[in-house]
N, CA, C and O atoms as a DFTB+ gen file, in Angstrom:
460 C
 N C O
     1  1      95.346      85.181     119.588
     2  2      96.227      86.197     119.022
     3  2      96.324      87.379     119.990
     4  3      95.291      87.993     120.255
     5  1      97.355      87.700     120.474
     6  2      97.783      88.712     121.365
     7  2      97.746      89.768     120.369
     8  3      98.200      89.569     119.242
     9  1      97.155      91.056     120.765
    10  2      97.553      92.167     120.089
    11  2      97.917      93.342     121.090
    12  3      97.308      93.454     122.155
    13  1      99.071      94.338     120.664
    14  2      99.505      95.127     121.575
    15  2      99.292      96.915     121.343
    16  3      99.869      97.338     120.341
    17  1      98.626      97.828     122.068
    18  2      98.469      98.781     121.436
    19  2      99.482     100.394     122.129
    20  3      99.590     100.339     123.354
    21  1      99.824     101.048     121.799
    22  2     100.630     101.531     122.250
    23  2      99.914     103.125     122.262
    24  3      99.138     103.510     121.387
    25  1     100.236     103.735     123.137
    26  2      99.349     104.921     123.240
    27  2     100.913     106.400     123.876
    28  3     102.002     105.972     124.260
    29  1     100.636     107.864     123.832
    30  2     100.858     108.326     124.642
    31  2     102.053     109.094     123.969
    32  3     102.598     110.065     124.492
    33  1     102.468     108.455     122.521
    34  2     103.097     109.355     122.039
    35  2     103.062     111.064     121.520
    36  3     102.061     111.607     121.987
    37  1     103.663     111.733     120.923
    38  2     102.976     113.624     120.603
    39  2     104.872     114.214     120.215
    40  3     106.078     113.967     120.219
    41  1     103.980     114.951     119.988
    42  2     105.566     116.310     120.145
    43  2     105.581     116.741     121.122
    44  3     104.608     116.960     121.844
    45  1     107.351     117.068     121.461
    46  2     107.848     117.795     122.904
    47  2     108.729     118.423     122.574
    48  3     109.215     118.423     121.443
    49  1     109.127     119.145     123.624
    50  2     110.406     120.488     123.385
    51  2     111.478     119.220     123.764
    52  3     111.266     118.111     124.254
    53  1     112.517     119.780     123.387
    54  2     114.251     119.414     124.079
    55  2     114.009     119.534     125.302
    56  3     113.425     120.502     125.789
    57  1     114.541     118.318     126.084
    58  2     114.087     118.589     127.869
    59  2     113.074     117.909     128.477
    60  3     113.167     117.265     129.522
    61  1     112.096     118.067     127.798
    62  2     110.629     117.392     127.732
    63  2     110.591     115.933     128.468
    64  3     111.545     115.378     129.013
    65  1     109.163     115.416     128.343
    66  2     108.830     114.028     129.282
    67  2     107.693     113.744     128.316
    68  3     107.065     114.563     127.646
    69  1     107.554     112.464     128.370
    70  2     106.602     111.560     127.749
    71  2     106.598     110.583     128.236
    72  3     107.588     110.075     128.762
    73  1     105.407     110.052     128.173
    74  2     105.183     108.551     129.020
    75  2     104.332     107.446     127.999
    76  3     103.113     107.300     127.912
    77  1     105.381     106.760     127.297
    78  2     104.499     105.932     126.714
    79  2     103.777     104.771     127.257
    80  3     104.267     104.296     128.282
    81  1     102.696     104.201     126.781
    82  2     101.874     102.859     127.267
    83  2     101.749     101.908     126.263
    84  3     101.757     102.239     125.078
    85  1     101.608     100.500     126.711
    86  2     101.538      99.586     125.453
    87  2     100.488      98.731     126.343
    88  3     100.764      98.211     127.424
    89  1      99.505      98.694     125.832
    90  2      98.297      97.835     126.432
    91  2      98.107      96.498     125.782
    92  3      97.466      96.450     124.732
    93  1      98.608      95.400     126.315
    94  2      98.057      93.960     125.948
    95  2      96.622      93.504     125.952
    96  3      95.780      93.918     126.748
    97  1      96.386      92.527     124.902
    98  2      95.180      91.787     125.164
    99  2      94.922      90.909     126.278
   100  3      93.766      90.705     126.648
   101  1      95.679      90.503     126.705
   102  2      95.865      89.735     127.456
   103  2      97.381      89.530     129.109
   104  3      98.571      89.750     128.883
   105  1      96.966      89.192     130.233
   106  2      98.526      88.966     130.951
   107  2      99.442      88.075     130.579
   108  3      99.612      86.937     131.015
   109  1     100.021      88.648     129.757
   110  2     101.135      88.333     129.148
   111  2     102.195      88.282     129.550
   112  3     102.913      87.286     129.462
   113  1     102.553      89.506     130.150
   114  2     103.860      89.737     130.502
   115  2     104.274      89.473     131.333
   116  3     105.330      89.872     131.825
   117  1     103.350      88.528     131.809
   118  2     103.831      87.131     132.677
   119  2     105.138      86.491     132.340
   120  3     106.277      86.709     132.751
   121  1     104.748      85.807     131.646
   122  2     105.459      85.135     130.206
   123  2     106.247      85.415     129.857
   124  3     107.321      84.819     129.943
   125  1     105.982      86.711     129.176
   126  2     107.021      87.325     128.118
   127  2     107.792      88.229     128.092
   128  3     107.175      88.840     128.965
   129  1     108.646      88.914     127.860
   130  2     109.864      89.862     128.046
   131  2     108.528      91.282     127.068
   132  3     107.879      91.120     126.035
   133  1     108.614      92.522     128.003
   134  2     108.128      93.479     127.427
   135  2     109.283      94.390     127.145
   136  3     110.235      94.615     127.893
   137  1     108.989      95.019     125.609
   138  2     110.184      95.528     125.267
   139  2     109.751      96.790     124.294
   140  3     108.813      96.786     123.497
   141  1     110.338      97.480     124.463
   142  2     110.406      98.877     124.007
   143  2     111.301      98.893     122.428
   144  3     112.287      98.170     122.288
   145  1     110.935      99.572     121.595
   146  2     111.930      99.394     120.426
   147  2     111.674     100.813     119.308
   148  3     110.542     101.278     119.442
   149  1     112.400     101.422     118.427
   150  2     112.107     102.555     118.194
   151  2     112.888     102.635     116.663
   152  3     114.030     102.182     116.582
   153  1     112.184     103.267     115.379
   154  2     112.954     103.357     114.744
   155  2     112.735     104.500     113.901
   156  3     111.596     104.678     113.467
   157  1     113.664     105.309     113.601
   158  2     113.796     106.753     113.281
   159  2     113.915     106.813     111.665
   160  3     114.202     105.981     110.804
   161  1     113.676     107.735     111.657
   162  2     113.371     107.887     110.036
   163  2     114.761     107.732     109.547
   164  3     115.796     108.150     110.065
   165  1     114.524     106.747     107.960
   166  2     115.560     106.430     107.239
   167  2     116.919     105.898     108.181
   168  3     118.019     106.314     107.817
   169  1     116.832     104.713     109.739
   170  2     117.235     104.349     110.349
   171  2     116.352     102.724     110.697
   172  3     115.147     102.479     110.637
   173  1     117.368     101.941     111.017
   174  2     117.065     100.498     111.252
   175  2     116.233     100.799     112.657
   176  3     116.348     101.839     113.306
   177  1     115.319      99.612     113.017
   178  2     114.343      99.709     113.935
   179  2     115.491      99.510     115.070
   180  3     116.556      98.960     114.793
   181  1     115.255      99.894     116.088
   182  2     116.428      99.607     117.603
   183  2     116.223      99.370     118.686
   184  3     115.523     100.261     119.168
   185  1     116.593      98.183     119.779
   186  2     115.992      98.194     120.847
   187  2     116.522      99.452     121.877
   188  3     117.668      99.851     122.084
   189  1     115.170      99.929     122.457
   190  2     115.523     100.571     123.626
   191  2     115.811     100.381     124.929
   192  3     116.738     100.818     125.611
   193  1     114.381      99.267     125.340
   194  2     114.936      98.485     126.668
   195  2     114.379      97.712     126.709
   196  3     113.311      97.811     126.105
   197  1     114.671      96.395     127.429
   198  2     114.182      94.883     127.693
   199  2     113.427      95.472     128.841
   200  3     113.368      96.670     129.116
   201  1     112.650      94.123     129.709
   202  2     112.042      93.733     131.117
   203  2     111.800      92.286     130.714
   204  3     111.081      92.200     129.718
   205  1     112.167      91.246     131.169
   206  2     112.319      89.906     131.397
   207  2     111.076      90.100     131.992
   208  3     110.817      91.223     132.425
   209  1     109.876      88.774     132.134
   210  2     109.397      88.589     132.752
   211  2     109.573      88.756     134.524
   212  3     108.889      89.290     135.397
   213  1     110.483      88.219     134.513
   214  2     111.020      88.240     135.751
   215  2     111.742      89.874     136.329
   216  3     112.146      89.883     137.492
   217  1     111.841      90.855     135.711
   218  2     111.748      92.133     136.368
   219  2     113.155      92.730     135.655
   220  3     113.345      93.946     135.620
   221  1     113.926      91.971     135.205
   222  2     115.599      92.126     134.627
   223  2     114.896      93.401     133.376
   224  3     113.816      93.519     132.795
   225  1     116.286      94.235     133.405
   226  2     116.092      95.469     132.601
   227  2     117.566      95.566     131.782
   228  3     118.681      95.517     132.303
   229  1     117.257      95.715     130.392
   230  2     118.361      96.069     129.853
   231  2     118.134      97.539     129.067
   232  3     117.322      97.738     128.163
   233  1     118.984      98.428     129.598
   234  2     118.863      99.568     128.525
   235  2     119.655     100.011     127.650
   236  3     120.854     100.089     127.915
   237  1     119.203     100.364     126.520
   238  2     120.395     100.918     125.297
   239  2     120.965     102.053     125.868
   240  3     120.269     102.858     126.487
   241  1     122.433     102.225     125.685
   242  2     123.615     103.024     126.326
   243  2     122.661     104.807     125.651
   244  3     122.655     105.562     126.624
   245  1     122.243     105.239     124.896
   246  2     121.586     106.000     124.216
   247  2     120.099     106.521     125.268
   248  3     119.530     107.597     125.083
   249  1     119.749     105.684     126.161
   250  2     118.909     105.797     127.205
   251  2     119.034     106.115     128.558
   252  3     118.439     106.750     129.429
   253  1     120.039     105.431     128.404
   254  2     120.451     105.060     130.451
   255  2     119.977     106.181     130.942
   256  3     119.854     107.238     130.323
   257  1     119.655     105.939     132.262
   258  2     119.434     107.656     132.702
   259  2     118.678     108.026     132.784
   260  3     118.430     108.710     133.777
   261  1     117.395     107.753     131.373
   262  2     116.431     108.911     130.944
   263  2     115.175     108.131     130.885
   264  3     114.197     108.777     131.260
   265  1     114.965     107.044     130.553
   266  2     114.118     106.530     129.986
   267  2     113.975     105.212     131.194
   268  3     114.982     104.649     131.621
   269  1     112.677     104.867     131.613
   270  2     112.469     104.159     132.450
   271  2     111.050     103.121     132.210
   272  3     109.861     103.437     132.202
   273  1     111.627     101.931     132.045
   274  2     110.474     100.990     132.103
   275  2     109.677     100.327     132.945
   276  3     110.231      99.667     133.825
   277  1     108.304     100.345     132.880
   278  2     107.747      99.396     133.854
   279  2     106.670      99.015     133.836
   280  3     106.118      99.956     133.266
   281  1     105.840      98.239     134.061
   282  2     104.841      97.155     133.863
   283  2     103.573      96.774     135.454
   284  3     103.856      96.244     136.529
   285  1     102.712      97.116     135.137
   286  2     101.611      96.812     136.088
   287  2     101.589      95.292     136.969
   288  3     102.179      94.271     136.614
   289  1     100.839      95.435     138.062
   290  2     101.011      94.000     138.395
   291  2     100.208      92.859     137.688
   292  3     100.506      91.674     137.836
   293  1      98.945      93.386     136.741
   294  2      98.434      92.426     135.912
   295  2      98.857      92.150     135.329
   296  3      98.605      91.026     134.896
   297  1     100.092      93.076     134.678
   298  2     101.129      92.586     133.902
   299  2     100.630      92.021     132.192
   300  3     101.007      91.130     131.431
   301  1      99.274      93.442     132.146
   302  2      99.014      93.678     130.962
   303  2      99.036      94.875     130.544
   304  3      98.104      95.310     129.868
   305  1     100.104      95.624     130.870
   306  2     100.486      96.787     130.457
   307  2     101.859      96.878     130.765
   308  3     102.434      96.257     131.659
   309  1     102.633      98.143     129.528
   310  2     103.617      98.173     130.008
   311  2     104.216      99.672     129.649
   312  3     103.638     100.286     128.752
   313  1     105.432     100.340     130.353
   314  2     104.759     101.512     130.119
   315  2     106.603     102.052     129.964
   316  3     107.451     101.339     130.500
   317  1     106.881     102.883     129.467
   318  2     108.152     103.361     128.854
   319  2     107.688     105.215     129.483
   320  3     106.846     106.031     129.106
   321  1     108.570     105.222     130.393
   322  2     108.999     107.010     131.191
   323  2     110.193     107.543     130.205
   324  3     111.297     107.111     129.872
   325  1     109.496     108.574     129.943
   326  2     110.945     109.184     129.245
   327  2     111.216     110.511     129.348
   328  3     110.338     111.274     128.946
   329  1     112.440     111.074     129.887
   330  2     112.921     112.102     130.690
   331  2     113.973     112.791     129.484
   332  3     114.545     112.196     128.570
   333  1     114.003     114.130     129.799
   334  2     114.872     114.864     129.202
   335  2     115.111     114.116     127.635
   336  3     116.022     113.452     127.141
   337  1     114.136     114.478     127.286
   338  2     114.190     114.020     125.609
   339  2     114.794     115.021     124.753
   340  3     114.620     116.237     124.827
   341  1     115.618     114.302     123.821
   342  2     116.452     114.956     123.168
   343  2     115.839     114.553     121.205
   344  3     115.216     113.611     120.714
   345  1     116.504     115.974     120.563
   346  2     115.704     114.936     119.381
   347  2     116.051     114.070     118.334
   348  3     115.479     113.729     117.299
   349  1     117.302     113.753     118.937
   350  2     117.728     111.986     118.414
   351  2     116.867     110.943     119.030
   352  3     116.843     109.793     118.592
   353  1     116.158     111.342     120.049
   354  2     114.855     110.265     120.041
   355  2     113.828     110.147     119.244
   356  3     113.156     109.131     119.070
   357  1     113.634     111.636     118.535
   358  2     112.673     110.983     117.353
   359  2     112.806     109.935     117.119
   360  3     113.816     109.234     117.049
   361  1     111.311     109.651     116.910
   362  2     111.407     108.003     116.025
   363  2     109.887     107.431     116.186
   364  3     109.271     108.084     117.029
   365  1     109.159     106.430     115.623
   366  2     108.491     106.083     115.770
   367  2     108.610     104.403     116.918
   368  3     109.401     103.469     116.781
   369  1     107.642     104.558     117.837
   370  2     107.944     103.625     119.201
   371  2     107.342     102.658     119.229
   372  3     106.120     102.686     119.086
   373  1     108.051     101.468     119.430
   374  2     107.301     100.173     119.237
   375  2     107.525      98.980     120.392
   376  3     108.477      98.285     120.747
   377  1     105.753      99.166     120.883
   378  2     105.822      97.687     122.028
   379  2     105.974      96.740     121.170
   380  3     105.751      96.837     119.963
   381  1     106.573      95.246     122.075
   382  2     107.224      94.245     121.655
   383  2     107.288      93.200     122.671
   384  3     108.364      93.154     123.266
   385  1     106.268      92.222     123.070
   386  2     106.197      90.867     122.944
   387  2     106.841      89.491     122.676
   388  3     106.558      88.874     121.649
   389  1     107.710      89.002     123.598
   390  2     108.189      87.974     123.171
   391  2     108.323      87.170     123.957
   392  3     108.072      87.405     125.139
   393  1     108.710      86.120     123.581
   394  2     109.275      84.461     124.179
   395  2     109.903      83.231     122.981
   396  3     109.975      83.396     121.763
   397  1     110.046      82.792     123.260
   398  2     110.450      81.411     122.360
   399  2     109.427      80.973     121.426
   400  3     108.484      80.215     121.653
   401  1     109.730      81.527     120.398
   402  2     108.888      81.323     119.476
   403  2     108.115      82.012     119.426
   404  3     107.330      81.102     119.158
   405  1     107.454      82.920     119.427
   406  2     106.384      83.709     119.827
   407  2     106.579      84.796     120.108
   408  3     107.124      84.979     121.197
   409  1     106.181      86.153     119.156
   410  2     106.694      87.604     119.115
   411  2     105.494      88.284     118.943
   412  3     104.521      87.650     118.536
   413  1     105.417      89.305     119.153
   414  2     104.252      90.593     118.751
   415  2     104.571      91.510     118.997
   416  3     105.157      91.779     120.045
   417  1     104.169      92.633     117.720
   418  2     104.854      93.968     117.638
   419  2     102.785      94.482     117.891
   420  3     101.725      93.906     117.647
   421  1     103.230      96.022     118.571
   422  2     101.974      96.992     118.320
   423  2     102.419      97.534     117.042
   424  3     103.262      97.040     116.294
   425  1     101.703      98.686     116.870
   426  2     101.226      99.236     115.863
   427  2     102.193     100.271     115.548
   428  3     102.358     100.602     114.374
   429  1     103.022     100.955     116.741
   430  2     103.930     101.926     116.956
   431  2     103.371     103.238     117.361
   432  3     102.169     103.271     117.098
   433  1     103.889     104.542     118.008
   434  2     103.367     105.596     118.156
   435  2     104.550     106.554     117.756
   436  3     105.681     106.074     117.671
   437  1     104.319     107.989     117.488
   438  2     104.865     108.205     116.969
   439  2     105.500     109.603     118.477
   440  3     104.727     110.236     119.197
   441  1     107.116     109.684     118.510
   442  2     107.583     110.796     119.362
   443  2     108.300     111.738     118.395
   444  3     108.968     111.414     117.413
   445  1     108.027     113.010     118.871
   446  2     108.828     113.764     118.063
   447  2     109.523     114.693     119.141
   448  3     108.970     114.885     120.224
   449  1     110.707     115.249     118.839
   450  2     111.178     115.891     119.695
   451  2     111.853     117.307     118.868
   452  3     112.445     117.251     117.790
   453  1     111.624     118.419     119.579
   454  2     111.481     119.755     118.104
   455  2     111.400     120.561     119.050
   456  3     110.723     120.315     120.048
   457  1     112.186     121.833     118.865
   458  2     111.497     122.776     119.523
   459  2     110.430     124.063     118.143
   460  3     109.742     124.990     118.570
């Protein structure tokens, strides 16, 4: 059982930076697509950005720009940069694990953005 833990969330001003982390049990993300996902109060959960095993990045149009993913070479960690935060990013942040057949969510952390 893979479990994923996610660290690094807090409150920030408008403008602000945060760097989230999602620590695997295991090298995984070999394998598996590490993925970022976020869902805001009284709002459906949402992806933020893919990483394919293979290095491919997809980001939600709501990100581009700001928010930057990336992953260690053990490729048991994975780590979400986030620039000039605004506070429609509130939300609570969730690593995400997958492949064919086979998914795992962390626990979530929580960002707030406020002045």
């Amino acid at each position: 059982q893979v479990q994923l833990v996610e660290s690094g969330g807090g409150l920030v001003q408008p403008g602000g930076s945060l760097r989230l982390s999602c620590a695997a049990s295991g090298s995984i993300f070999s394998t598996y697509s590490g993925n970022w996902y976020r869902q805001a109060p009284g709002k459906q959960r949402e992806v933020v950005v893919t990483m394919h095993p293979g290095g491919t990045t997809t980001y939600a149009d709501s990100v581009k720009g700001r928010f930057t993913i990336s992953r260690d070479n053990a490729k048991n960690w994975v780590y979400l940069q986030m620039y000039n935060l605004e506070p429609e990013d509130t939300a609570v942040y969730y690593c995400h694990a997958t492949r064919p057949f086979s998914t795992y969510w962390g626990q979530g952390t929580q960002v707030t953005v406020s002045s």
